[in-house]
N, C-alpha and C positions, 0 to 999 in steps of 0.2 A: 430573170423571167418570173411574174407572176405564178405564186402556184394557184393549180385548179379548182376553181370553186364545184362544192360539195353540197347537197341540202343540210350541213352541222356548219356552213361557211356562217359566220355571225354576218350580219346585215349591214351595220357599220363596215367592214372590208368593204365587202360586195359593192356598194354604194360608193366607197373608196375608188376602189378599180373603176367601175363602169364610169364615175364622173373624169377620171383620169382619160380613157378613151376616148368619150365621148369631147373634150377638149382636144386634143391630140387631133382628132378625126375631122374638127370644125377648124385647125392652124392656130389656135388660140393660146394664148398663155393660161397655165393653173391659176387663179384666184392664192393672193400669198396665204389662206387658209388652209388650200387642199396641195401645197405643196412639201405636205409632211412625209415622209417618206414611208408613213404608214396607217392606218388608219387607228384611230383611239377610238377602245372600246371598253364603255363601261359596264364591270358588273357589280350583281350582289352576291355576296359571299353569303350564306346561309347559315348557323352554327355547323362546326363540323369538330373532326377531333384530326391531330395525324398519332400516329404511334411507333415506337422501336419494334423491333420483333422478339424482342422479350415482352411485350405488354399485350401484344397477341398472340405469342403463346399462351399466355396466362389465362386471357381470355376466352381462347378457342381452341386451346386444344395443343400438345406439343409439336411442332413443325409445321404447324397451320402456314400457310401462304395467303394474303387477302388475294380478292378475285376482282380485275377490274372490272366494271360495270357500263360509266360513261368518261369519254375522255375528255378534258380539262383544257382553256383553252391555252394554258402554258404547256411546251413539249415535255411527254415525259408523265405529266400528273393526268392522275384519275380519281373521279369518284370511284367507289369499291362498294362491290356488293354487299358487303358487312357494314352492319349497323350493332350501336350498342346503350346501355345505359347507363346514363351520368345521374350519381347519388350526391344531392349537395348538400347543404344543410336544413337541416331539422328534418332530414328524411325524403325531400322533397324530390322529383325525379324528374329526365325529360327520358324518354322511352327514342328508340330509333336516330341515335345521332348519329351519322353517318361520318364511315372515315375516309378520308383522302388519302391514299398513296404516293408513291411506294412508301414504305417506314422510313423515320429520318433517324436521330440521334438523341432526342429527347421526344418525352409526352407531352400534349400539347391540346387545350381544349379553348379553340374560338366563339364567344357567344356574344349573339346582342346586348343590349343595355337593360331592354324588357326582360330576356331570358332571364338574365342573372336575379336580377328586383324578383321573378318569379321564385328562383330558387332559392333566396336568400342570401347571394352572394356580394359582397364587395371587392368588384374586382376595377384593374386596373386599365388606361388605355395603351397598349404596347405593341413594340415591333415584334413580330415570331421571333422566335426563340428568345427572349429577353422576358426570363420569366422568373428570375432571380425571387425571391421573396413574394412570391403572388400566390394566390389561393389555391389551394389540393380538392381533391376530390376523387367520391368511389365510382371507378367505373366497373359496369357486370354485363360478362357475355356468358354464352351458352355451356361453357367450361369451367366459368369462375370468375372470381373477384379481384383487380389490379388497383391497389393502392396509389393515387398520385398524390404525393407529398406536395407540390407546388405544380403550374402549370395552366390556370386558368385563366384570361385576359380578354380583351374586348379587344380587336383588331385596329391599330392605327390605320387611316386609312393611307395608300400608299399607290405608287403606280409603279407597275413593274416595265421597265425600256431597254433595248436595244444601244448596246453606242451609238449608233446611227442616230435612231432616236432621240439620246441624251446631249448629243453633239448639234442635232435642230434645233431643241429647243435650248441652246445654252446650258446644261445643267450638269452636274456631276453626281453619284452614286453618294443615297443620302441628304443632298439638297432637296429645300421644301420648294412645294409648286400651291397653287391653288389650283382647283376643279369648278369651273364656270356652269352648272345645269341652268340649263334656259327649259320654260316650258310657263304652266297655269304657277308652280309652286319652285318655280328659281331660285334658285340658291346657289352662294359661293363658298365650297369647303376651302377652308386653310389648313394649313400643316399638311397635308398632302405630301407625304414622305416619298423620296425615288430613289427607286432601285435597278440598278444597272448591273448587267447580265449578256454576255453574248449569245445566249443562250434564251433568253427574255423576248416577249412578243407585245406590243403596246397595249396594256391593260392595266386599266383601274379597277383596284377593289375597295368598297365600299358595303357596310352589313345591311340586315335588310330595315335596322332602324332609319338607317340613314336611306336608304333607298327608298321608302314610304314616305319620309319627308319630305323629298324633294320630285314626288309622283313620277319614277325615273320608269322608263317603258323603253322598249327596244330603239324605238325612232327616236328619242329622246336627241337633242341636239345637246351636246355637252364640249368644250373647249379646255387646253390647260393655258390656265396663263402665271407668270411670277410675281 
């Protein structure tokens, strides 16, 4: 059963579902387009941070808990109402980075390609958590100062799927896809990393470099192909 569309339902589903009935309703077959077994929905990812709960204590206080804010469209994750600030080099700052939830297992700071050139950074393109030898940096909240010794990257862009999903499209956890944006400024990403999850909901992330490039807007018609 479909679950129930909400006004936070993204428009890609919605548009999913209703063309699925509205075939359905007319005796027709799906178009072998819309017979994905869910709807691909691309976003941008914004800079953010995640953090342990050692790195927001530090930051906020001993036994601090982050407070969710808005929820994400992978189950489980939230933006969080705390925001904090990334110290990069030569002093340079972005004030209000915004963290994601819940805490994982390591620090972890995602930025575009502009962000970083602004801060000074030379960072790398990588998968979360694959932060082996990559750039540190100070972060400061309302408590204090948390040292991250390594931990700063530029987000590979990636899709997160479903078996079901991964099983449609031929693909296994970790195989590369390409990302098709149709529109004025089209463009086709490669290396488009996937990750498989039973737990996962069919979503592209891409930052908001890449999302300015390619004038990506909610209607956007966007495809994955191999």
């Amino acid at each position: 059963m479909a679950s129930p569309i909400s006004q936070s339902t993204p428009r890609a589903v919605i548009e999913h579902l209703v063309r699925e009935q509205v075939y359905a309703s007319m005796g027709l077959p799906l178009p072998a387009a819309s017979k994905a077994p869910n709807a691909l929905l691309v976003n941008i990812s914004a800079r953010h941070c995640h953090l342990t709960q050692a790195a927001v204590e530090a930051l906020f206080g001993p036994g601090y808990q982050l407070t969710p804010m808005k929820g994400l469209y992978q189950n489980g994750q939230y933006a969080a109402k705390e925001s904090i600030t990334l110290i990069g080099p030569r002093s340079r700052i972005i004030s209000n980075l915004r963290i994601l939830g819940p805490c994982r297992d390591l620090n972890q700071v995602e930025l575009a390609y502009t962000d970083a050139i602004s801060l000074g950074f030379d960072i790398p393109v990588a998968m979360s958590g694959a932060i082996k030898g990559t750039p540190g940096c100070m972060l400061m909240g309302p408590h204090g100062y948390f040292q991250m010794d390594e931990g700063v990257i530029r987000a590979q862009p990636h899709v997160h799927m479903h078996p079901d999903d991964a099983a449609y499209y031929g693909v296994k956890h970790l195989d590369s896809m390409k990302l098709k944006v149709h529109g004025p400024l089209g463009m086709t990403f490669d290396n488009l990393v996937v990750r498989v999850d039973p737990s996962f909901k069919l979503e592209v992330h891409i930052d908001t470099d890449e999302g300015n490039a390619c004038g990506l807007k909610p209607d956007t018609f966007c495809e994955l192909t191999q």
